[in-house]
VOGULO-300431 format. One record per residue: x, y, z of N, C-alpha, C, O in turn; residue number from 1. Coordinates in steps of 0.1 Angstrom, whole numbers, plus 2048, in hexadecimal, padded with zeros to 3 digits. Example, Ala and Ser with C-alpha at 12.3 -4.5 7.8 and 13.67 -1.06 7.14 Angstrom:
n_x / n_y / n_z / ca_x / ca_y / ca_z / c_x / c_y / c_z / o_x / o_y / o_z / k
884 / 7C7 / 84E / 87B / 7D3 / 84E / 884 / 7DF / 84E / 88E / 7DF / 855 / 1
880 / 7EA / 847 / 889 / 7F5 / 847 / 881 / 800 / 84F / 886 / 80B / 850 / 2
END
This chain:
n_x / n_y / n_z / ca_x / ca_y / ca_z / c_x / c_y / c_z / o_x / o_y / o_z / k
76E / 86E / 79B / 76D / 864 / 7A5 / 778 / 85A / 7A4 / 77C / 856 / 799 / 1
77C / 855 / 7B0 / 78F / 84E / 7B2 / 786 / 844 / 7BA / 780 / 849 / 7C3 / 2
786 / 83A / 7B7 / 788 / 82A / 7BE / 795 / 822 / 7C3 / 795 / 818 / 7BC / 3
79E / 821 / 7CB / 7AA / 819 / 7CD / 7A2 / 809 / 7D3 / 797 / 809 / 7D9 / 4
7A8 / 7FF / 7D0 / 7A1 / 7F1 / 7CE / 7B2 / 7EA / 7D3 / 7BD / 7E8 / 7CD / 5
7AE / 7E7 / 7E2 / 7BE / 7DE / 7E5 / 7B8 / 7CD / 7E2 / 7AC / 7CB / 7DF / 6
7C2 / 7C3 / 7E3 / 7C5 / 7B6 / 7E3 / 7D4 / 7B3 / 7E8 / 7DD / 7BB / 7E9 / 7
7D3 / 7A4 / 7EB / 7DD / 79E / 7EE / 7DF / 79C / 7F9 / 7EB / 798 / 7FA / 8
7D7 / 79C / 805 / 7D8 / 79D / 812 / 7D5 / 78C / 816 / 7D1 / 784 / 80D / 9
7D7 / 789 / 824 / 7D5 / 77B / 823 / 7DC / 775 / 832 / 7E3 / 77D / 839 / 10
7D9 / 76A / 834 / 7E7 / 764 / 83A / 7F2 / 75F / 836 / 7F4 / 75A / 82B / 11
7FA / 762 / 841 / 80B / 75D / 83F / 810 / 756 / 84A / 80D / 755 / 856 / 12
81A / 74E / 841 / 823 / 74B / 850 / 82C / 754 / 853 / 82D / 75E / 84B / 13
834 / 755 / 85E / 83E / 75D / 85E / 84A / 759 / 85A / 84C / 74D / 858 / 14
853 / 763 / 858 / 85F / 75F / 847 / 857 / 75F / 83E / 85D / 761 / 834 / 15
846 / 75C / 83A / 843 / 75B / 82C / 843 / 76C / 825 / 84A / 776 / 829 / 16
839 / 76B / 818 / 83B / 777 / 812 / 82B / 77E / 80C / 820 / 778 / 80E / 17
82C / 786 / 808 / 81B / 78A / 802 / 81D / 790 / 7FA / 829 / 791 / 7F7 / 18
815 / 794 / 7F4 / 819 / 7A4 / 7EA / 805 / 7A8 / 7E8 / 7FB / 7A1 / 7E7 / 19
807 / 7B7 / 7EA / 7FD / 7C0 / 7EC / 7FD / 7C4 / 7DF / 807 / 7C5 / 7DA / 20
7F2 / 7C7 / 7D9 / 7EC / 7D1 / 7CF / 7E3 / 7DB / 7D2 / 7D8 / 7D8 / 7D7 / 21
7E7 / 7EA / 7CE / 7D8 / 7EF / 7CA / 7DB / 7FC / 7C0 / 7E2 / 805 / 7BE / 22
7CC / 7F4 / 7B9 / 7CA / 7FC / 7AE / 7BF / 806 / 7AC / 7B3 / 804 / 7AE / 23
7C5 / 811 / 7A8 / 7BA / 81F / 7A8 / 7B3 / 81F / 796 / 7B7 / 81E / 78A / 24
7A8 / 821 / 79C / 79E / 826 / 78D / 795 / 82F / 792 / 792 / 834 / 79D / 25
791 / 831 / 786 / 785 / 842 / 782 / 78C / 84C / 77B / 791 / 84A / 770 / 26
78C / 857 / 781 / 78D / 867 / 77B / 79F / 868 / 780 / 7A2 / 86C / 78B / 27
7A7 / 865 / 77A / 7B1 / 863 / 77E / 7BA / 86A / 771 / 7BA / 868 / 765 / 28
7C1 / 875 / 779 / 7CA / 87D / 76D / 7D7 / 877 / 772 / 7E0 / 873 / 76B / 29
7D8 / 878 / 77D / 7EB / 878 / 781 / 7E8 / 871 / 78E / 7DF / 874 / 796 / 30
7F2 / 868 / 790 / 7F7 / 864 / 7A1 / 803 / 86A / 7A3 / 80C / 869 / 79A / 31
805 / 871 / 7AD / 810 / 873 / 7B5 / 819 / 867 / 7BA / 81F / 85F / 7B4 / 32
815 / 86A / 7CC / 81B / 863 / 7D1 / 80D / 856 / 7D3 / 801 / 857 / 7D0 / 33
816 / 84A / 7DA / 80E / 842 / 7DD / 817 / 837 / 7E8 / 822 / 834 / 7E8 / 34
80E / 835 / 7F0 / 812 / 82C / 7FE / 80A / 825 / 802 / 800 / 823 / 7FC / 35
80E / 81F / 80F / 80B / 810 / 818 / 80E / 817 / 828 / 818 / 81A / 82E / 36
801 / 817 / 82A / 801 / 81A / 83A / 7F9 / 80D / 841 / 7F1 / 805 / 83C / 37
7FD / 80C / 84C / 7F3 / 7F9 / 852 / 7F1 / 802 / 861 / 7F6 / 80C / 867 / 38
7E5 / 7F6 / 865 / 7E2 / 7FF / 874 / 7DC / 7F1 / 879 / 7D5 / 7E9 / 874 / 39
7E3 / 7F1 / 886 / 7DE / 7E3 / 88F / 7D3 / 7EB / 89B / 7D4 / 7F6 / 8A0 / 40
7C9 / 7E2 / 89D / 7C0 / 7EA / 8AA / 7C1 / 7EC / 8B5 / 7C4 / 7E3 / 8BE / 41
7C0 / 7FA / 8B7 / 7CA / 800 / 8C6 / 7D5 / 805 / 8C0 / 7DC / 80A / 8CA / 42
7DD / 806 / 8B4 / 7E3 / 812 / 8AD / 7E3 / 81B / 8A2 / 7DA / 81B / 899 / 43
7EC / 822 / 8A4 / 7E8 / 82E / 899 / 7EB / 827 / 88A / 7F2 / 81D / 88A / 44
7E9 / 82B / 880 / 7E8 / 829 / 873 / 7F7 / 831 / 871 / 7F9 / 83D / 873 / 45
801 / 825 / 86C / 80D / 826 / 869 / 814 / 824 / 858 / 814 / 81A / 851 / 46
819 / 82E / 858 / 823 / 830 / 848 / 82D / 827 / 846 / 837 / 827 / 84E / 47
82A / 81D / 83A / 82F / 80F / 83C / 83E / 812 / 82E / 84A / 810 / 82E / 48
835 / 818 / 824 / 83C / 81B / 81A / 838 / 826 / 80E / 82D / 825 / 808 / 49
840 / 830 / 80B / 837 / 835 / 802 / 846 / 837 / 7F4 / 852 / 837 / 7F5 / 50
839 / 839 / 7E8 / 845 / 83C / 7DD / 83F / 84B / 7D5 / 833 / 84F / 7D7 / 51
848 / 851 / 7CD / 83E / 85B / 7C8 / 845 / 856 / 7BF / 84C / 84C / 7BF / 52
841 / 863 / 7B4 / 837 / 85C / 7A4 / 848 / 85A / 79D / 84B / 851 / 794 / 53
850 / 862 / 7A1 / 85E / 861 / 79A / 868 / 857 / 7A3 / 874 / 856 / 7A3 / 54
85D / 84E / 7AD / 869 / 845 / 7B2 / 871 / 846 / 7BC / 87D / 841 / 7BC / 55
86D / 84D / 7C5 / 875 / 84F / 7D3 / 86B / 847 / 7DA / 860 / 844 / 7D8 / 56
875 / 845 / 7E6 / 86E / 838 / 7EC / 874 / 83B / 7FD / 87F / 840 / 800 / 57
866 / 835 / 806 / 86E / 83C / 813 / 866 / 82C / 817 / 85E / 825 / 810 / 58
86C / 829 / 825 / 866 / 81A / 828 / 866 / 823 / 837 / 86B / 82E / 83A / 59
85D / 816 / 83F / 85D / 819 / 851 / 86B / 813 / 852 / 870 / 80C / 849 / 60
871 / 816 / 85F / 881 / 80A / 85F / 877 / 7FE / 863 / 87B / 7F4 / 85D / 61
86A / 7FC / 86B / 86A / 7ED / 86C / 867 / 7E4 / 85E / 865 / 7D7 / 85E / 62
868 / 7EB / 853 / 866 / 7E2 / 847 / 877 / 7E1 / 83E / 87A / 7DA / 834 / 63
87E / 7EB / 844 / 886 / 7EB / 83C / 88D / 7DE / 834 / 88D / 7D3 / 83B / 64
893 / 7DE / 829 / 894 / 7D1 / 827 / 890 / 7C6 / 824 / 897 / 7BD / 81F / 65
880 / 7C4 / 829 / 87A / 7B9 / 827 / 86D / 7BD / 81E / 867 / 7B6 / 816 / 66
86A / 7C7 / 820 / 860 / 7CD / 814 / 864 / 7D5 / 80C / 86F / 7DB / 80E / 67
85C / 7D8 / 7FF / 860 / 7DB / 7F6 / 853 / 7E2 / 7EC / 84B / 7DA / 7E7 / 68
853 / 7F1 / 7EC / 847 / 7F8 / 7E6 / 848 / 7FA / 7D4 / 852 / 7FE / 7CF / 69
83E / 7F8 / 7CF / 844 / 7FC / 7BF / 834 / 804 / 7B5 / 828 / 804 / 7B8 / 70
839 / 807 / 7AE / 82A / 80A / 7AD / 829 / 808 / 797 / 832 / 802 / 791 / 71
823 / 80A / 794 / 824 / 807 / 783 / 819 / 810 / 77E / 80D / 80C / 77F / 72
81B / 81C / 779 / 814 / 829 / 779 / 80C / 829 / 76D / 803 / 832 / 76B / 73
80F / 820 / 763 / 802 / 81B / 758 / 7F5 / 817 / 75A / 7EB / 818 / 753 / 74
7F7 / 810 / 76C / 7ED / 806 / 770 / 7E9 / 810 / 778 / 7DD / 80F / 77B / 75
7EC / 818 / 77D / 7E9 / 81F / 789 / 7E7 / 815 / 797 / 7DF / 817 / 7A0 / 76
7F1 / 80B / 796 / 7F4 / 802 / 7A5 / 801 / 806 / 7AB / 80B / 809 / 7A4 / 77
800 / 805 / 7B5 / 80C / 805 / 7C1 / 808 / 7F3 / 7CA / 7FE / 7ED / 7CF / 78
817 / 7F1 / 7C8 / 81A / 7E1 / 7CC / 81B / 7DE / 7DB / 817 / 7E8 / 7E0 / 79
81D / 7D8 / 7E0 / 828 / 7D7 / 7EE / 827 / 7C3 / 7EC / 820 / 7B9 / 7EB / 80
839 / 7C9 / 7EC / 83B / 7B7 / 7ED / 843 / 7B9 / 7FC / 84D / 7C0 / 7FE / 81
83A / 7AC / 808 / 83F / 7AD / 814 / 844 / 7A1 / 815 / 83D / 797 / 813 / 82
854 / 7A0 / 819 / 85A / 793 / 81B / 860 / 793 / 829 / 862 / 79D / 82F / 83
862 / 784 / 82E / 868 / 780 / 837 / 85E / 78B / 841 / 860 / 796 / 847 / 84
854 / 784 / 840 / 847 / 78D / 847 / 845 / 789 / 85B / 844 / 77D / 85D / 85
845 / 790 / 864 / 845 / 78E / 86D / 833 / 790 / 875 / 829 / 795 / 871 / 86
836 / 78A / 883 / 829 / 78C / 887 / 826 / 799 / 88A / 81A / 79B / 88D / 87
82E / 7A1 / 88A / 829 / 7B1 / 88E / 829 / 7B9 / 882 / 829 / 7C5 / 880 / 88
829 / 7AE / 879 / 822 / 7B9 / 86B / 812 / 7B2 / 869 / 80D / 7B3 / 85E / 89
80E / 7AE / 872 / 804 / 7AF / 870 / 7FB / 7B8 / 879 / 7FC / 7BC / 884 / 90
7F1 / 7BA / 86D / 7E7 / 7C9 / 869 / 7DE / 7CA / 85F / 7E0 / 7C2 / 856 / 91
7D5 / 7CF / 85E / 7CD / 7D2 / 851 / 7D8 / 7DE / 84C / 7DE / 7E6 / 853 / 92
7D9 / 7DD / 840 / 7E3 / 7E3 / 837 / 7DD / 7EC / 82E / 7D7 / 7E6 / 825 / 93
7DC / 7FB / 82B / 7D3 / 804 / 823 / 7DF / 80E / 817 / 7E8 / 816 / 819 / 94
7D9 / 809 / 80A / 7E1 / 811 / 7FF / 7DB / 821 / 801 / 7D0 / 822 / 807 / 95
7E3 / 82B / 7FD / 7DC / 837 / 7FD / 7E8 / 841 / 7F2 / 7F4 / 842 / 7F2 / 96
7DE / 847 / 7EA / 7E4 / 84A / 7E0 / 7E1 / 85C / 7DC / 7D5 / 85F / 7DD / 97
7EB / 866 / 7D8 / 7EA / 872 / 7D7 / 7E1 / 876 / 7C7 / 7E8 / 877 / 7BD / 98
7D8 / 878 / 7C5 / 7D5 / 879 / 7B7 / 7CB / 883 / 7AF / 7C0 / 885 / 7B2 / 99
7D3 / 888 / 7A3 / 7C9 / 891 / 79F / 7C1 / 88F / 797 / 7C5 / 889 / 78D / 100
7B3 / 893 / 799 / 7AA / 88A / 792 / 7A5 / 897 / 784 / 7A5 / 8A3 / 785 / 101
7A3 / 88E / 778 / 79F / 896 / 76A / 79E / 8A4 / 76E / 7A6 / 8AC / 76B / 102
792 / 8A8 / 777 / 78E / 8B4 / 77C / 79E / 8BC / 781 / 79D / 8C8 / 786 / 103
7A7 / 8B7 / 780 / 7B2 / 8BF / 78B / 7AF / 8C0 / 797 / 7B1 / 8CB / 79C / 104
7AA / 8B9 / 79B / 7A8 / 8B7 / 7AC / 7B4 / 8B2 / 7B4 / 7B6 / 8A7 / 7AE / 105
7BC / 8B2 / 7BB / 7C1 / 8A9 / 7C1 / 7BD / 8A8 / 7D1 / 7B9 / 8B0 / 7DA / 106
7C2 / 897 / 7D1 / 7B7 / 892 / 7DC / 7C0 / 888 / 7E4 / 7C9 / 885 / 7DD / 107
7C2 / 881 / 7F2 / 7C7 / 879 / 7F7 / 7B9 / 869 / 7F2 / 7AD / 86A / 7F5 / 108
7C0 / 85F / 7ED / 7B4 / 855 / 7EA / 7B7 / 849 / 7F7 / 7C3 / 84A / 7FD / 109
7AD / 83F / 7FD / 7B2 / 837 / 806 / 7B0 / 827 / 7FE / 7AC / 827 / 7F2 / 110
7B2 / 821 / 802 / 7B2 / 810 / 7FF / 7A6 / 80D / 809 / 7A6 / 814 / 813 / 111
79D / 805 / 809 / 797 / 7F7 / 810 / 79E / 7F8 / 818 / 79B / 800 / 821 / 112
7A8 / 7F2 / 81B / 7B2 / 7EC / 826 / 7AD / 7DB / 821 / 7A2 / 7D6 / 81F / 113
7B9 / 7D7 / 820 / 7BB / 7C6 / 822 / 7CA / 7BE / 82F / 7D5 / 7C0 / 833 / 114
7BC / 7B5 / 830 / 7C4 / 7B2 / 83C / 7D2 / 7A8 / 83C / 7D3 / 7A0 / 833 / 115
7DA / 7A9 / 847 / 7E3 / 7A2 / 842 / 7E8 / 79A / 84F / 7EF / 7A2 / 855 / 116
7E7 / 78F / 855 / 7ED / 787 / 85D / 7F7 / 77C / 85E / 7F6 / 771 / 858 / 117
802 / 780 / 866 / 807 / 779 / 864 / 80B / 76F / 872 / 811 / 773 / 87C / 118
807 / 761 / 870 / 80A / 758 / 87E / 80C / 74C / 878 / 80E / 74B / 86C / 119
80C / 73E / 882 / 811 / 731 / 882 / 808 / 729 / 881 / 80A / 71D / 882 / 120
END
């Protein structure tokens, strides 16, 4: 059994910054890959950023630049620090992570979703 547990969501101004956590526990042998998809209501659920386990890193172009994915594979977290944050990145924001569990299962895991707004 895999639990992912996000934080860091909140308000912002725009130009400000946030940074996202989420961290996986349980039956946890190996993470793969791991990403940041967000979905505003009335659209589809969008690939924000993802890294796999050796560090390749793909971003959407609307983050290019201003976000930044990382993950720290002791903790079993994947980060996102969002800067110089605009009003159209706001979304509930959901970690989702590739992982094989003790059993050799492998599984896609999801995040909560935390929300993230950004206005004046």
């Amino acid at each position: 059994q895999v639990q992912l547990v996000e934080s860091g969501g909140g308000l912002v101004q725009p130009g400000g910054s946030q940074r996202l956590s989420c961290a996986a526990s349980g039956s946890i042998f190996r993470i793969y890959s791991m990403n940041w998809h967000r979905q505003t209501p009335g659209k589809q659920r969008e690939l924000v950023a993802d890294i796999s386990r050796g560090g390749s890193i793909v971003y959407a172009d609307s983050v290019k630049g201003r976000f930044t994915i990382s993950r720290d594979n002791a903790k079993n977290t994947v980060y996102l620090q969002m800067n110089s944050l605009k009003p159209d990145d706001t979304a509930v924001y959901y970690c989702n992570m590739r992982i094989t569990s003790m059993s050799m299962t492998v599984s896609d895991y999801w995040g909560q979703g935390t929300q993230v707004t950004v206005s004046s």
